[in-house]
C-alpha positions in Angstrom: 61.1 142.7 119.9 64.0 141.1 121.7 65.7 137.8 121.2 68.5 136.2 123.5 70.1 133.9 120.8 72.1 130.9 123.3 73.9 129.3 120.2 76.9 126.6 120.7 79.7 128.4 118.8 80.5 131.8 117.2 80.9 132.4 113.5 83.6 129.6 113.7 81.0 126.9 114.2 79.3 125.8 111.3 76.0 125.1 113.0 75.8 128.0 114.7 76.7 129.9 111.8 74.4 128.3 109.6 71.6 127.8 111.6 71.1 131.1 113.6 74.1 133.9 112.6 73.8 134.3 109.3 70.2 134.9 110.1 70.2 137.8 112.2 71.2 140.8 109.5 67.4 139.9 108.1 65.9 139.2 111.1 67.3 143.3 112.3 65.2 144.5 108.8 62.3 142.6 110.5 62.9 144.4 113.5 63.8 141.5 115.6 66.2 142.4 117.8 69.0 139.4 118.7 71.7 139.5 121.3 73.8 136.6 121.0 75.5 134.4 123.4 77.6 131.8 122.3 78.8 129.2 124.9 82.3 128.2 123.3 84.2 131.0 122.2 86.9 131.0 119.0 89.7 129.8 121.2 88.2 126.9 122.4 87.3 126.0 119.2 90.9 126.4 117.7 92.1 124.0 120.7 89.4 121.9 120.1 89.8 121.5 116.0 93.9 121.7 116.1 94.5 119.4 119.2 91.1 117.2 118.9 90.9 118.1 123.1 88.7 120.0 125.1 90.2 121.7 128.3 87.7 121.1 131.1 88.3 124.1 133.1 88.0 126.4 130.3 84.8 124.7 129.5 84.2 124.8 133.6 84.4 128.9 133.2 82.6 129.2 129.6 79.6 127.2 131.2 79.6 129.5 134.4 79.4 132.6 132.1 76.7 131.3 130.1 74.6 130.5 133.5 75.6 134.2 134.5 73.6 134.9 131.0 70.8 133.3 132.0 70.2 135.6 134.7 69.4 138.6 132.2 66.8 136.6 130.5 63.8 138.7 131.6 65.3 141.8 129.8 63.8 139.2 126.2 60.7 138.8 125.1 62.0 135.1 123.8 64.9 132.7 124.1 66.5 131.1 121.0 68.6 128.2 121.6 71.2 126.5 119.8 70.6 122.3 120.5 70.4 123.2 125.0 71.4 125.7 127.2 74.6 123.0 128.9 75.4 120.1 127.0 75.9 116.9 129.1 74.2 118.4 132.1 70.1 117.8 133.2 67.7 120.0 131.3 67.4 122.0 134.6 67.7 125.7 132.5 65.1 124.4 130.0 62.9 123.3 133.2 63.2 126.7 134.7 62.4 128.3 131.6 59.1 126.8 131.1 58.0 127.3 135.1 59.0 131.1 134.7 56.5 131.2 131.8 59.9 132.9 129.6 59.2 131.3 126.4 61.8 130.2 124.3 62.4 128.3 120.4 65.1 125.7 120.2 66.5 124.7 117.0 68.0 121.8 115.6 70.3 120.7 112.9 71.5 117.5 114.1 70.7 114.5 116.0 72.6 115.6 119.2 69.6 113.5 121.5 72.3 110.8 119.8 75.4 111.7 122.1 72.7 110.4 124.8 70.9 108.3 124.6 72.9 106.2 122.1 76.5 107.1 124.7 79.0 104.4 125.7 78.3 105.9 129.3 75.4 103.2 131.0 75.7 106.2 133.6 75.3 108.8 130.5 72.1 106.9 128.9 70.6 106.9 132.4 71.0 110.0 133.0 70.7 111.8 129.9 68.8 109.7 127.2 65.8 111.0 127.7 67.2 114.7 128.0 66.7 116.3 124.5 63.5 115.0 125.1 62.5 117.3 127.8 64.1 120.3 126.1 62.0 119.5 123.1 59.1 119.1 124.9 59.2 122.3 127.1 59.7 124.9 123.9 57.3 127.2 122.7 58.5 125.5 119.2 61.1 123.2 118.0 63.1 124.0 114.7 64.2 121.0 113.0 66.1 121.0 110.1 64.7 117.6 108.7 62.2 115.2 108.9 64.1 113.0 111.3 65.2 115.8 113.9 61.2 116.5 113.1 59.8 113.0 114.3 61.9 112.8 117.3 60.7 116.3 118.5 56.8 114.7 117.9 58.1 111.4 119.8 59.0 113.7 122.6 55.6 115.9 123.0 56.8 119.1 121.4 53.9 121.4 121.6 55.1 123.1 117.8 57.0 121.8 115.2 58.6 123.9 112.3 60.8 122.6 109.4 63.7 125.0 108.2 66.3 123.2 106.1 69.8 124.6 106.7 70.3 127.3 103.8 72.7 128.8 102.1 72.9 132.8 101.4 72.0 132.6 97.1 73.4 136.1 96.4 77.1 134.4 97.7 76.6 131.3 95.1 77.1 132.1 92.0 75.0 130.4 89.3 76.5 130.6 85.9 77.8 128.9 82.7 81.5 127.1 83.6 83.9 126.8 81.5 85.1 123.2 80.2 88.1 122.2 82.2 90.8 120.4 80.7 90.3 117.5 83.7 86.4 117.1 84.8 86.2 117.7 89.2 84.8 115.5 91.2 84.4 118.1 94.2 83.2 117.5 98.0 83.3 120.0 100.8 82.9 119.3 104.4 85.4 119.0 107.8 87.9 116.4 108.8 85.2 114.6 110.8 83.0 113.7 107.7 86.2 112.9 105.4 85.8 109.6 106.2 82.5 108.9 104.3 84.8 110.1 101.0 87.4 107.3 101.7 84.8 104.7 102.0 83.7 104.9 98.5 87.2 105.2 96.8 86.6 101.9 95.2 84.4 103.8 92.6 86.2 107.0 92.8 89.2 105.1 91.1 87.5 103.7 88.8 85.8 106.7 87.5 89.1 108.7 87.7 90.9 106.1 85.9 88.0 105.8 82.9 87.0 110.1 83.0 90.2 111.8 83.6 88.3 113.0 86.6 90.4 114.4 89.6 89.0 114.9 93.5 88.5 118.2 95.0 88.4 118.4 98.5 87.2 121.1 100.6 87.9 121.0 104.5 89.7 117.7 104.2 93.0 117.1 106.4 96.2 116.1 103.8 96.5 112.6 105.4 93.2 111.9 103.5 96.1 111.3 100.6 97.3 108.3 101.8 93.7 106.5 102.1 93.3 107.5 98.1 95.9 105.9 96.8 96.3 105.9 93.1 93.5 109.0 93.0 94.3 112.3 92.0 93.4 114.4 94.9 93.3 118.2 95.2 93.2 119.1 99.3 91.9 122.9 100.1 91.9 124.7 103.3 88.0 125.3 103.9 87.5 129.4 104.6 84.1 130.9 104.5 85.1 132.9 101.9 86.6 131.0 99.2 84.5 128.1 99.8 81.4 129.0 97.4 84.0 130.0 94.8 85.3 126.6 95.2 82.2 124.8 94.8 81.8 126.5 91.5 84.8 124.7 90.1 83.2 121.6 90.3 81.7 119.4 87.6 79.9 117.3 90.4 79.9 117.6 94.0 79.3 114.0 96.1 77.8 113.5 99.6 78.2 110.1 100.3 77.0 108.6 104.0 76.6 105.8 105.8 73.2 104.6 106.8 72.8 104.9 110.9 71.0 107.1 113.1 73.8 109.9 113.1 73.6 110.1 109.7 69.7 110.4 109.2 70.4 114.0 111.3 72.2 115.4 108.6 70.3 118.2 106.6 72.2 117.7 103.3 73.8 121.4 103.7 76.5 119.9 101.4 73.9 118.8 98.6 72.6 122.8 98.9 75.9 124.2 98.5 76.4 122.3 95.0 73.1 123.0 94.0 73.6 126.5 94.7 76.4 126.8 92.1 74.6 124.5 89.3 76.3 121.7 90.4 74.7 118.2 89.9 75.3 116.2 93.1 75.7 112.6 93.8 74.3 111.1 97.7 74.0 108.3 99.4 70.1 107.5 100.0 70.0 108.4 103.7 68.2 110.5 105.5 66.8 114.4 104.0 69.7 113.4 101.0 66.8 111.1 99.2 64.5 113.6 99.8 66.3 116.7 98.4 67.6 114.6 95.1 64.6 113.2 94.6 62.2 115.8 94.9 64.3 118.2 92.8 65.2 116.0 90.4 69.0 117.8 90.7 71.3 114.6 90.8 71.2 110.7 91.5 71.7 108.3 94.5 73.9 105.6 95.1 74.9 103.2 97.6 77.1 100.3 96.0 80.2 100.7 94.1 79.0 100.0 90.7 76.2 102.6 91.5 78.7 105.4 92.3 80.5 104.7 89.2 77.5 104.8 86.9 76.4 107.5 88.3 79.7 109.8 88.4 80.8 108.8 84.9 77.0 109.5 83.6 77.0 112.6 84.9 80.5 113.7 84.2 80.2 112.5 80.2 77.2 114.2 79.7 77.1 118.4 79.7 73.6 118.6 78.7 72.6 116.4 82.0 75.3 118.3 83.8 72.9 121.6 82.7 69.9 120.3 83.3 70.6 118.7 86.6 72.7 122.0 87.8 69.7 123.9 86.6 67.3 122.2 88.7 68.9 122.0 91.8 69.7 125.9 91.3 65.4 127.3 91.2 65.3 124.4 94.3 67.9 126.6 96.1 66.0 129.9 95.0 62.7 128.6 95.7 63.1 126.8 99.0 66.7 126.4 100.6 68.0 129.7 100.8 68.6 132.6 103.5 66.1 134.9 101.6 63.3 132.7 101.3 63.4 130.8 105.3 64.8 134.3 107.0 61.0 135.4 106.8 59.6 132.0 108.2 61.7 132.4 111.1 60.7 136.2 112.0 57.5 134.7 111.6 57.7 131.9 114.1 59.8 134.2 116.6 57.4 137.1 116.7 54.2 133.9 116.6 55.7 132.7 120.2 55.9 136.2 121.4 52.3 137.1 120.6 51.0 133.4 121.9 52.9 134.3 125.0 50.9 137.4 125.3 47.6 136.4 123.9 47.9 133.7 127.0 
């Protein structure tokens, strides 16, 4: 069986990475065959994350390749795309798809519909609200990574939906006894883009520094995050893909804290699987899959004012027995249901389903 995988990014991307690459090593032992074509490459993303630009006519020649790609796609038996085949253009490709009867899955772990139909752009809106729809609506399946990606797909007709929460690989995250630091951590991981949901809860960050001892870890964050902490102790670490789980075991408690709006209800809590991977208790705002996860696994608490961070962060950090039992349950939720070796099966399933629905037809 054959798969043409159009993802976004390479490795570099976290979406792509953790929403189709880190797949394909167990898809191969399922026999599924993937060939992988990413649109953006690694240089565009290193202009992209160290100048916060995007050159339009490299993006002009990567978009041209990618429709070059598309003219190979009967040597698949099915497409697997990353969000849509050309972001801010007409669903044409997806149209094309579906008329040529070359079926094709398309996942998502984000509310990208968002960048349309919720644009600046009047002209964008008009053109392109409605967009993500169609795409949705012409798959063999949509993959959505939460309930919210999930309803939208339903809004827009899809003729399948499947749920795979974005996972983590459990045989990289360590689960184990930590030793008692002299200072607890507060830890969070995630990308200068999301730093900002950190800042907006310093208020109680302060105060449980100031009353614990407790000093900030953060992963991925840009060192000017600093100067919006004032008078927190703050720890900044380059994010790499391979320190980072080792990093996420240093923590006491890991936080994901969000605001509540539309963009937000996308998110698929990959932080919240990260600490629970390592036996870390975790702290989230109630938005989105992040009230389902903590909730159902019973593996941390929610908060959303000030005084509700605070309890919670200094409950958690005073307490190592609740530290144990939280990390302890949020670890068997990774093992039974958020990690590469338990979804990497449902999606060889559903790839090799749309290939034999396409032949049964």
């Amino acid at each position: 069986m054959k798969v043409l995988l159009l993802s976004k990014y390479p490795r570099m991307g976290a979406s792509s990475r953790l929403r189709s690459l880190q797949y394909l090593p167990a898809l191969a032992d399922e026999g599924i065959e993937v060939t992988v074509s990413s649109l953006f490459d690694d240089e565009y993303l290193t202009e992209l994350y160290a100048e916060g630009r995007r050159s339009k006519m490299r993006s002009l020649v990567l978009y041209l390749k990618r429709l070059f790609v598309l003219l190979t796609v009967f040597r698949y038996d099915v497409l697997w795309i990353e969000y849509e085949v050309f972001p801010y253009f007409p669903a044409f490709a997806e149209r094309l798809l579906r008329l040529f009867g070359k079926p094709y899955v398309v996942d998502y772990d984000d509310a990208v519909f968002h960048n349309y139909d919720l644009s600046g752009s009047r002209f964008i809106r008009g053109l392109l609200g409605k967009k993500i729809d169609g795409v949705m609506r012409n798959a063999a399946c949509v993959v959505a990574g939460n309930e919210y990606l999930g309803s939208r797909a339903r809004k827009a007709g899809a003729r399948r939906i499947e749920r795979i929460p974005t996972v983590v690989d459990s045989e990289r995250y360590q689960y184990g006894k930590r030793d008692q630091p002299k200072k607890p951590i507060i830890g969070w991981i995630g990308s200068p883009s999301t730093q900002r949901y950190v800042v907006d809860i310093r208020d109680a960050l302060k105060k449980v520094c100031d009353e614990t001892g407790a000093h900030l870890l953060l992963v991925g964050a840009t060192e000017s995050v600093r100067e919006q902490l004032p008078g927190i102790p703050v720890d900044v670490v380059r994010w790499t893909e391979e320190s980072e789980a080792a990093l996420v075991a240093q923590m006491d408690v890991g936080i994901m804290p969000l605001e509540d709006g539309p963009w937000e209800k996308g998110k698929c809590g990959y932080k919240l699987i990260q600490y629970m991977a390592c036996g870390v208790p975790v702290v989230a705002s109630p938005v989105g899959v992040n009230f389902e996860i903590v909730n159902e696994n019973c593996c941390g608490q929610l908060a959303e004012s000030v005084s509700e961070w605070a309890q919670a962060l200094t409950g958690i950090l005073s307490s190592r027995p609740l530290q144990s039992e939280l990390g302890m349950a949020g670890r068997k939720a990774v093992e039974r249901k958020y990690s590469l070796q338990v979804q990497a099966p449902v999606l060889a399933g559903i790839l090799r389903s749309v290939v034999q629905q396409r032949g049964n037809a």
